[in-house]
N, C-alpha and C positions, 0 to 999 in steps of 0.2 A: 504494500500500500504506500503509496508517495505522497510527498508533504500535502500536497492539495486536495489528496483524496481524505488525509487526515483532519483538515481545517473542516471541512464538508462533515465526517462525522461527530467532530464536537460539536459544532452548530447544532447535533440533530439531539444531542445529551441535554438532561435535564440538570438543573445546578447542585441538585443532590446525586448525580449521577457522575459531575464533573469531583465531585469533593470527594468522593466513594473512591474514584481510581485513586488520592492521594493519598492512600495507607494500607496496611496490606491486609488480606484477608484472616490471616491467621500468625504463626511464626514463619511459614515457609511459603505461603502462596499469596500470589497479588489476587487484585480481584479481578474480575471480567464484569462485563455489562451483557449478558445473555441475548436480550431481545436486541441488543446491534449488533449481534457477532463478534463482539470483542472478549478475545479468551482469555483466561487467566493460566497466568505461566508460573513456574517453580523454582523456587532458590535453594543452593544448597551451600551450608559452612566447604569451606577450602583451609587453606590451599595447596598442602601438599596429601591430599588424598580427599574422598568424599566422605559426606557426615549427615548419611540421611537417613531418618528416622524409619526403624523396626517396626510394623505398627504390632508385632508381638513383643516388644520390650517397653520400658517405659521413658519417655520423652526425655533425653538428656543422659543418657545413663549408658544406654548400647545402640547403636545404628545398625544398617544392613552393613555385610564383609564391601571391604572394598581395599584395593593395593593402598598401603601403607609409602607413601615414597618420601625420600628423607627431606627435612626440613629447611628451611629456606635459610638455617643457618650453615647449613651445610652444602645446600646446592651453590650458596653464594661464593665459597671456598674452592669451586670450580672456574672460576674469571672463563665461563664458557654459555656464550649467549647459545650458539646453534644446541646443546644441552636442554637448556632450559624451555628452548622454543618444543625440543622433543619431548618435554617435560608436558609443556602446557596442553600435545597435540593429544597426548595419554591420557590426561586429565580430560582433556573435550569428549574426548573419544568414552572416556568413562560417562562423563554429563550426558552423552545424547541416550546411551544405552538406560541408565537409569531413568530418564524422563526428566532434567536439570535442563533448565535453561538459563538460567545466571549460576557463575561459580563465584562466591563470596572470595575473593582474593584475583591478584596478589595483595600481600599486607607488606609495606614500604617505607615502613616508618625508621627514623634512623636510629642509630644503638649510639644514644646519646651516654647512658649508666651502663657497665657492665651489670648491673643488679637489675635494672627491668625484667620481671618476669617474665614478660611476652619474647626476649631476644629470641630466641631459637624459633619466634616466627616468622621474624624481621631479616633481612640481607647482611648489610653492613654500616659502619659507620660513616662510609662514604657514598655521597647523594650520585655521582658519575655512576661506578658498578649498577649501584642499585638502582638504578633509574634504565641503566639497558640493560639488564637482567630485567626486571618486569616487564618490560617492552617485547623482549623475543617469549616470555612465558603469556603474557597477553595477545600475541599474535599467533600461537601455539593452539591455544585454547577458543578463540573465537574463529580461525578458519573451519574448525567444526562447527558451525553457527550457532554456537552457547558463545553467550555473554559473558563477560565475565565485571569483576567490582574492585576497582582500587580504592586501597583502606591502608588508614585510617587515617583522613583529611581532614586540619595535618595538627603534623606536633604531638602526637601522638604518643610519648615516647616514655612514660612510667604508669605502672600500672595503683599505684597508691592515690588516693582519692582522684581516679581518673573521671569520675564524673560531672566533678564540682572544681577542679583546681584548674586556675589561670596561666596560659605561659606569659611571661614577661621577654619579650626578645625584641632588639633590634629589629628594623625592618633588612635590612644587606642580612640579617643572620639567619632569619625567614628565609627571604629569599634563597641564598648561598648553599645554606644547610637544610632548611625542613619543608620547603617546599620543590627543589631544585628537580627531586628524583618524580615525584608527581609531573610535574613540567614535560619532563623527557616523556616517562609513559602515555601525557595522553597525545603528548605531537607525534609522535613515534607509532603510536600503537592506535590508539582512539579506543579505549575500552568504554563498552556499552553505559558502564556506570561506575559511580563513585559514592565512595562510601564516609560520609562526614562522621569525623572523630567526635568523642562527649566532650574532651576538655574545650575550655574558654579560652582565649587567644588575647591577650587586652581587656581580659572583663567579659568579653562575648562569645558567647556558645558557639562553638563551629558551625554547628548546625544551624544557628540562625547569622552569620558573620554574610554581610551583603559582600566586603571586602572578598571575604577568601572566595564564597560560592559564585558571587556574577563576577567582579571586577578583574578578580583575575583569573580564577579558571576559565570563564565565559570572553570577556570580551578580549583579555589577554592572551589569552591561550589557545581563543577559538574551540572550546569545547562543546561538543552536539549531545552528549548522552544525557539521560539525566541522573542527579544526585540523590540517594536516599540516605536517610540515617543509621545509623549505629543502633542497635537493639534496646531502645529506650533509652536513645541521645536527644529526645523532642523535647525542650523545656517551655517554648511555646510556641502550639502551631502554623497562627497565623502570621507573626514575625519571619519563621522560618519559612514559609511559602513566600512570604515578599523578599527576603534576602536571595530565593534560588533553589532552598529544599524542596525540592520536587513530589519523594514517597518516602513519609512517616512509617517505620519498622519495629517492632510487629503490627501485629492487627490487635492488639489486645486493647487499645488505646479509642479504637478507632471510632465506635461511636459513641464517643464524645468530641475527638475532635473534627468530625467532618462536619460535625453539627455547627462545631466553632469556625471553621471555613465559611459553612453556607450563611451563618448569621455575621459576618463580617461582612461579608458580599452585600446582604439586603441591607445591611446599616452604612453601605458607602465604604467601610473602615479597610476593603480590599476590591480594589478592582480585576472586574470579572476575565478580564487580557491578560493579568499576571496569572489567575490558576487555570487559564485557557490554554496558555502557552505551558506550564508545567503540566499537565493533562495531554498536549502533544509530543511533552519528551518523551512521556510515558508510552505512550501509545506507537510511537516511533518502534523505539526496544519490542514490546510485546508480539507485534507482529512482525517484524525484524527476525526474532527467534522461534517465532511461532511454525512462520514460514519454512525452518531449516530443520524442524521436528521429522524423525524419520525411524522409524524400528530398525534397530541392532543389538548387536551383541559386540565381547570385546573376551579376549582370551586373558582368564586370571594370571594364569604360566607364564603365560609371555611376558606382560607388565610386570609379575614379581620379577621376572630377568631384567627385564631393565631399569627396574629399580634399584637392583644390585647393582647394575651399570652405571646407573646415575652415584651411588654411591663410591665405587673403586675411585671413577673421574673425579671426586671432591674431597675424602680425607686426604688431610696434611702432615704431611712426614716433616717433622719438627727437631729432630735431632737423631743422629745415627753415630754415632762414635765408634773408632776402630771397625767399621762398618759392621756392626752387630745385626743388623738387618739388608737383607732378609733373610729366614731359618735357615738353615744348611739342612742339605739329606744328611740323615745321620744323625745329627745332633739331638740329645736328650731334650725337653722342652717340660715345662709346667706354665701351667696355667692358672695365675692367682688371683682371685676376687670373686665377688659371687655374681658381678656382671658378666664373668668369663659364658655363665650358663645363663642369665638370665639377663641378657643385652637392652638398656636403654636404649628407644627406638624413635621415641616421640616425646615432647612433652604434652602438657596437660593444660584443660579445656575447652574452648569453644572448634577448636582445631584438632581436636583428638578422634584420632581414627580406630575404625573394629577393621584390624588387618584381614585380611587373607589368608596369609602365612607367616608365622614369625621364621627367620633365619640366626638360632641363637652362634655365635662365635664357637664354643666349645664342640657343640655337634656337629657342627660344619667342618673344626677342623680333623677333629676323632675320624673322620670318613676316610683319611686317606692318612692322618701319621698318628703314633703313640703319645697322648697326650697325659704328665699328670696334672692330676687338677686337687686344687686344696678351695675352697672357701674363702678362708682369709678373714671376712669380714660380714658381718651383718647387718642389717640398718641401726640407725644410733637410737631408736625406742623398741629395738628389739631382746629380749631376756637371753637370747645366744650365748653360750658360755665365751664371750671375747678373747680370755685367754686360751683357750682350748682351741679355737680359730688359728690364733697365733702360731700356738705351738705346731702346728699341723702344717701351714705355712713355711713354718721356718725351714722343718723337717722335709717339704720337699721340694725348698729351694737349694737345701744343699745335695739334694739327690741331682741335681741333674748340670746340664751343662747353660743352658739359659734360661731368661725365668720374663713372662711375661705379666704385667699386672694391670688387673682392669680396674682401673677407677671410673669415677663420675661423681656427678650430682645425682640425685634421685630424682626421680620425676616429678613426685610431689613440692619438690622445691622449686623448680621451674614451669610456673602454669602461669595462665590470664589468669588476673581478677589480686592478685600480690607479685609484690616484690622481692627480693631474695634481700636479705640481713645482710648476707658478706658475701667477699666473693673466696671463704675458704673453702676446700675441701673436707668433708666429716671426720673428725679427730681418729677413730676407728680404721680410717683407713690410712693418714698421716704415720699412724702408729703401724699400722703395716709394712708403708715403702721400708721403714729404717730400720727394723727388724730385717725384712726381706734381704735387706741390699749386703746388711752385714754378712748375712751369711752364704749370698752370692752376688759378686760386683756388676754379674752378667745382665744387666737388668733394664730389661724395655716397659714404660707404662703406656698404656692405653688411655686416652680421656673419654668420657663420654659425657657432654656438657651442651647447654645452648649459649653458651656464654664464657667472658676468659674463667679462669679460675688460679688463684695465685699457687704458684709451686717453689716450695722453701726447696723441696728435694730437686729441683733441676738439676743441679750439679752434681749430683751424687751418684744421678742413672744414663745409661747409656744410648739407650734410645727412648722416643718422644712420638707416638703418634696421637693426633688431635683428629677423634672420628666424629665427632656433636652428633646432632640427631641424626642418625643414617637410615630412617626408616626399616621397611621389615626387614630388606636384604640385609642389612647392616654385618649380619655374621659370616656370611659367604663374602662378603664387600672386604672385609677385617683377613680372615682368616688368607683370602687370595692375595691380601698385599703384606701379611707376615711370612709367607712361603713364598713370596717371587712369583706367583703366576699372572700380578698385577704390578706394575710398576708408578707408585702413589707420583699424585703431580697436582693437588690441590694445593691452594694459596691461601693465608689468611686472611679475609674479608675483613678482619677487625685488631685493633692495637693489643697486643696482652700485656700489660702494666705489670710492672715488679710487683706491685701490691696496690691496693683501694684505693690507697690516699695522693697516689701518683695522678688519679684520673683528675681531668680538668674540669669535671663538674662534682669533682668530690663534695664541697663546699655547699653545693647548691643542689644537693638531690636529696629526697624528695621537694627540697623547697618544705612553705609553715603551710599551714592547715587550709588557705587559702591560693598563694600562690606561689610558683616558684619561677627563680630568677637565671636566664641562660647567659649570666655574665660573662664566661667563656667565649661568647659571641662565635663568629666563625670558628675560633681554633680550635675545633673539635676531634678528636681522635688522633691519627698521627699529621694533621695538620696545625698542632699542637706539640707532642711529642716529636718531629723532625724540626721543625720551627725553633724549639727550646733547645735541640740537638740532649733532649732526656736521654738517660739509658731507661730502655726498656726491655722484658723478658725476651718478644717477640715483634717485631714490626709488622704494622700490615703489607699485607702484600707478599710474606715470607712464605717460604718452603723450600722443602727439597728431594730429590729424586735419587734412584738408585745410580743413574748417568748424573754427565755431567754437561752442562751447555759454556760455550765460549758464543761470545758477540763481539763484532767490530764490523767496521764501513758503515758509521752514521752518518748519512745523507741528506742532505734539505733540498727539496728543487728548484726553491729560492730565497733568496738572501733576505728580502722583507715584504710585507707584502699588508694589504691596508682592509678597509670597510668590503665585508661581501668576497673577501678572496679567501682561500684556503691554499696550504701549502702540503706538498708528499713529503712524510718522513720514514726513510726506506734503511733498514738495519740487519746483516746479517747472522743468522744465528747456528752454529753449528754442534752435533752431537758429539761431542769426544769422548765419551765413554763406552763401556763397552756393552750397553744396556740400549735396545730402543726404549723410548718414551715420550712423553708430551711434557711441551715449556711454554708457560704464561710469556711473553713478552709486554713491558706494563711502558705504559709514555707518562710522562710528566711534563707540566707547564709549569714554569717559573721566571719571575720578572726582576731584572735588575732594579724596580723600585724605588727611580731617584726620586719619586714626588710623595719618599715614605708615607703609602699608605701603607695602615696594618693589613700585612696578608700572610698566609702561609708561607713557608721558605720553597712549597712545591705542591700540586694538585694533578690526580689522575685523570687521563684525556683519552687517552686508549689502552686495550688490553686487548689481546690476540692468544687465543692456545693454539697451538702448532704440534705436530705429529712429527717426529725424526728419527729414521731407524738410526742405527749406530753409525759414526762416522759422515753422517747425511748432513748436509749445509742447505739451508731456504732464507730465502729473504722473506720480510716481513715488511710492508707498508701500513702507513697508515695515513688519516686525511685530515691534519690539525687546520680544526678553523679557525678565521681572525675573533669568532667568539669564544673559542675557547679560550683566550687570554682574558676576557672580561671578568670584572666584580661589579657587584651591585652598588650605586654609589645614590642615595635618597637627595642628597645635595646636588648629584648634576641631573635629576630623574631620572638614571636607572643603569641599565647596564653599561659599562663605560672602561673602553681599553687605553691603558696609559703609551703616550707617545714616548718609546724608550726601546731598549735592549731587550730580549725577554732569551730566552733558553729552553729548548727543544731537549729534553734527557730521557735517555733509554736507564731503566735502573729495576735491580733484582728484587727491590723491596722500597718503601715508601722512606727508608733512612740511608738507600744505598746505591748510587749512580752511578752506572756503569759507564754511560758515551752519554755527550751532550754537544749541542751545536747552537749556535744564536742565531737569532731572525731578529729582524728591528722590523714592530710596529708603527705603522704610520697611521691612526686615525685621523680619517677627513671629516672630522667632526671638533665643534669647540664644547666644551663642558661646560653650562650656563651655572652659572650662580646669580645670587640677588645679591645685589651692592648695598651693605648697610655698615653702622658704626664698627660692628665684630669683625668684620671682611677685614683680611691682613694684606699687606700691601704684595706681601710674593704671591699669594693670591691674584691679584688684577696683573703682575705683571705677565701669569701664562695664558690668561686671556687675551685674544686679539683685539676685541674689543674695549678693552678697559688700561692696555699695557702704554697706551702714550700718553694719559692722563697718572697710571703709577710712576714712569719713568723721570715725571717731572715732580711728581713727590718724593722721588728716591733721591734724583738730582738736589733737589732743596733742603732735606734731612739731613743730605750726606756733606753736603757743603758749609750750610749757616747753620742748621738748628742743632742737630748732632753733638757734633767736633768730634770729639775725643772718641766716643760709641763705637760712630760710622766707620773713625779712622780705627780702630780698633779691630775694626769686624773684617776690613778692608784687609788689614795685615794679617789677618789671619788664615786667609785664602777664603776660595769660593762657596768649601762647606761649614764656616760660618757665617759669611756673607747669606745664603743660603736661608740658616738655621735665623741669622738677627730677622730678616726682613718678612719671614716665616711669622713671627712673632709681634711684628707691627703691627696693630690695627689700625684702620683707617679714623678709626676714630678720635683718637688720641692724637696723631698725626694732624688730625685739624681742628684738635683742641689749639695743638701750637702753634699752627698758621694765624689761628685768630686771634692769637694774643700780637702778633706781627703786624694786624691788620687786613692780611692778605683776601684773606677771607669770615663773613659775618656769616649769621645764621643761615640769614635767607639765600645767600650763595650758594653755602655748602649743600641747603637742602636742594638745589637747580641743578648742582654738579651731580649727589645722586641721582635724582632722577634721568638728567641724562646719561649717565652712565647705566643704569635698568632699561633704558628704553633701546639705547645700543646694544646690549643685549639681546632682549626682546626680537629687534627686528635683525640681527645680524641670521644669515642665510645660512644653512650647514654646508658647507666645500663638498661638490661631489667626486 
């Protein structure tokens, strides 16, 4: 049905009919209007697996089976869109079978705390990844004509009074960080719909923000789908219809508020063109997907495969010493923890799936070598004799030749709805590594986490794999990369801190009972930690592989380049080891920064996974645009590239730069400011506009009113000439013109305003 066939059936709805489509019918289905032929379609929680209700069990509790595939904290760990896109087609492919026409996810919000419980549903802490990662799982997922819902918009980013609590942020910090990856998704992708977060943003509920839902997603962004809320994020509905919210989620609400709809409408207090047009986004989507409904089927077998698959491609091999990894034939092995047998898969709620099939690590490996296996450990409110755990542990870590141990977090400490207290590991199993190690130094841990997790014992053990939520395969995914028949090549998606108190929102998370403060502003994650040049456990963007990769011939196709052009950055990468395998190759931007703004010391622009048998060399391009040097600047309105030096680098991790080459920016554009008393004089002099009226205030300081300062700053060379003139205001400046005479009241007020109006009408250089 096309736009105009649309406008024709709401004309023909009645306005309790128009307010009816704007909430859902129930928890899972919208509603339909019968006597016009309008159907009502089906939602289902995502998004790494389906979550639809049994109607033999009871709501919330068990859903029908469905493949379990591993967690977006862990697909993120893959830097592999064509993956995720495979990811999303499985997921669609599941939706259509099922009878799903919207898939609730992906969820994109950024991992501002290592303590957010929801992490292990989230990407990473960087908006770039995560923003083309959703983009290829969104394009995955609705070429099978299911919709799918980006969530949670925005700022989304702890789950401690996430209903009620305010972010406090910067506009550049918004923009930069917690909106950046939405941005990408829906220009990229155009997902069917979008999913507004519960928190307040400035005082204002997401879900009714005009700002977040029209100005920028709509008229900014050009977005067609429409917006529903978050599972009882409506705090009022007719605000939130006029800011953009389109369909109030659940239906449990609903007749009340449609009632509040249609009595705004007859009392004037809403006009009938605003729920007209949200009644057409609606109706857009419904038969959109209605249209591509189609009976099938989809093979369990198959999807648990490459679930697995998706798995092997994303854990991160974190340390390997003396190359302890991977097992030798022959070699005695134990297996120590009680995740060895009963593998963390998933975390816990609104996203928790009834697998398929679980793939525990211990049974997977038992299938083909001699495994011992000891316990170790049992949950920390378990009556377990601890010491008897131990003792059995110890006992056959010195029986053998290597000794694997499976730690983690528990599931119950990683869910929606809380936050995690720390970011330790449970004492119980602390007490296990150093036990273990003592009595074999042979010693590999396992993580199994949504999130970092501080490790006192890092240096103590020999190898380090970080598997996070690896859905059901997870054990056949484990066991094929400790025996070599998988060669690991995941990357960290997120910074891992020494400890808590390193992170840059340490200070400010959760924020008081009302609101919390993102004072950290942009320098979030390791654009923060590189920035500071911190040590850290782990850098994002790390890992490593059984091979080894060399890079050289960093190339630029040109030297600089301006508004609207993009440039090739083409880098060779060779296998030298004697291992095939796959290498991330990761690009950074970064800008020599003479007009010190605060910015990161570097930000991720591209990433490439690449395939190389042993000894195999491939080049690798990529296509940096003259936006990707841009930051968000609210003073010049908006995105805004510095006329300077900037730096093209190829680098193995977000702290570590292998090949770098410079481009100079030339933006043909001038950065507008408003001329007022605060305006500093090196200010107006990089204006075009405003620099022959500074020039003669700089002339005049520098010569009579100064003296000594001027000549000071003069001698001092250019960077503090720089930093003096940086720090002038204009205002002050003609405080002491007018003690001179030069200038009275009424002057200066003429001189600003001409100086605004040249502004104003000065034309951008094309």
């Amino acid at each position: 049905m096309n736009a105009k066939q649309i406008k024709e059936l709401v004309k023909e709805m009645t306005l309790e009919e128009k307010a009816s489509l704007c909430s859902g019918r129930d928890n899972w289905n919208l509603k339909g209007v019968e006597r016009l032929g309008i159907p009502s379609i089906k939602v289902a929680d995502g998004p790494h697996g389906l979550r639809v209700k049994d109607p033999n069990s009871y709501e919330g509790i068990e859903g029908r089976r469905a493949v379990c595939f591993p967690s977006a904290c862990c697909t993120a760990a893959s830097f592999d869109e064509q993956m995720l896109g495979r990811l999303g087609d499985l997921l669609g492919e599941e939706c259509v079978a099922e009878g799903i026409d919207i898939l609730l996810g992906p969820a994109v919000n950024i991992k501002r705390s290592p303590l957010n419980g929801r992490n292990f549903e989230y990407f990473s802490e960087d908006p770039y990844l995560t923003g083309k990662l959703a983009a290829a799982y969104i394009k995955g997922v609705q070429k099978r004509g299911v919709g799918t819902s980006l969530k949670h918009y925005a700022a989304n980013n702890q789950e401690t009074r996430r209903t009620t609590v305010s972010i406090k942020a910067s506009e550049r910090t918004m923009r930069e960080i917690y909106l950046r990856q939405f941005e990408i998704a829906v220009k990229e992708a155009g997902p069917y719909t979008v999913m507004a977060a519960y928190n307040r943003i400035d005082g204002v509920f997401s879900a009714q923000s005009e700002w977040l839902l029209s100005r920028v997603l709509r008229r900014e962004w050009g977005y067609k789908g429409f917006v529903m809320s978050d599972w009882g994020a409506t705090a009022d509905r007719v605000k939130g219809l006029k800011a953009g919210l389109d369909l109030e989620m659940p239906g449990s609400a609903s007749r009340v508020t449609d009632k509040e709809i249609v009595k705004a409408v007859q009392d004037g207090k809403l006009k009938t063109a605003v729920l007209e047009r949200a009644v057409e986004r609606i109706l857009n989507v419904i038969f959109k997907v209605h249209k591509a409904r189609k009976k099938t089927t989809f093979d369990f077998e198959t999807h648990h495969r490459e679930a697995t698959a998706i798995a092997e491609n994303s854990i991160v091999l974190l340390k390997n010493e003396d190359g302890i990894l991977p097992f030798k034939k022959g070699e005695r092995i134990a297996f120590i923890g009680e995740f060895a047998a009963d593998t963390p898969y998933q975390g816990g709620g609104s996203s928790h799936v009834t697998p398929y099939r679980v793939a525990h690590t211990l049974s997977c490996a038992q299938k083909t070598v001699d495994i011992l296996y000891a316990r170790g450990f049992a949950p920390e409110n378990s009556q377990a004799d601890g010491g008897a755990l131990l003792d059995e542990a110890v006992n056959a870590a010195k029986a053998v030749d290597k000794v694997a141990l499976f730690l983690g977090v528990p599931s119950s400490v990683e869910s929606e709805g809380y936050d995690r207290a720390d970011m330790l590991l449970p004492e119980r199993q602390l007490a296990l590594v150093e036990a273990v190690v003592r009595a074999n130094p042979n010693a590999v841990v396992l993580l199994h986490n949504g999130s970092p997790v501080e490790l006192p014992f890092a240096n103590k053990i020999k190898g380090l794999l970080e598997t996070y939520k690896s859905g059901e395969g997870a054990g056949e995914a484990i066991a094929n990369i400790l025996f070599g028949a998988v060669n690991p090549s995941g990357r960290l998606p997120e910074t891992f801190p020494l400890k808590l108190s390193d992170n840059p929102s340490y200070l400010n998370f959760p924020g008081d009972k009302k609101e919390v403060r993102y004072d950290e502003g942009v320098f979030l994650g390791y654009r923060y930690y590189a920035t500071k040049a911190a040590d850290v456990l782990f850098p994002f963007g790390y890992g490593l592989s059984y091979t080894k990769f060399n890079y050289g011939g960093l190339k630029l196709s040109e030297t600089s380049f301006t508004n609207g052009d993009s440039v090739t950055a083409s880098v060779s990468v060779t296998n030298a080891g004697g291992a095939d395998g796959k290498e991330t190759v990761q690009l950074y931007v970064s800008s020599a920064n003479k007009d010190k703004i605060p910015r990161p010391i570097r930000e991720l622009k591209g990433f490439k996974k690449i395939f190389l048998k042993a000894g195999e060399t491939k080049e690798v391009s990529f296509n940096v645009s003259f936006d990707d040097l841009a930051y968000f600047s609210p003073e010049f309105g908006g995105w805004t590239v510095q006329n300077d030096v900037h730096y093209i680098q190829i680098a193995s991790d977000a702290h570590t730069v292998l090949l770098q080459a410079e481009i100079f920016a030339d933006a043909k554009y001038d950065r507008r400011i408003t001329v007022n008393d605060d305006t500093t004089i090196g200010e107006l002099l990089e204006h075009e506009a405003t620099r022959a009226f500074a020039q003669t205030v700089f002339d005049r300081m520098s010569g009579r009113l100064l003296g000594d300062k001027a000549k000071d700053a003069e001698a001092s060379g250019t960077t503090a000439q720089d930093s003096f003139w940086q720090s002038v205001i204009l205002g002050w400046a003609m405080r002491l013109f007018k003690t001179t005479g030069i200038f009275d009241e009424e002057k200066y007020s003429s001189v600003l305003n001409d100086l605004n109006e040249k502004l104003k009408n000065e034309k951008k250089r094309s």
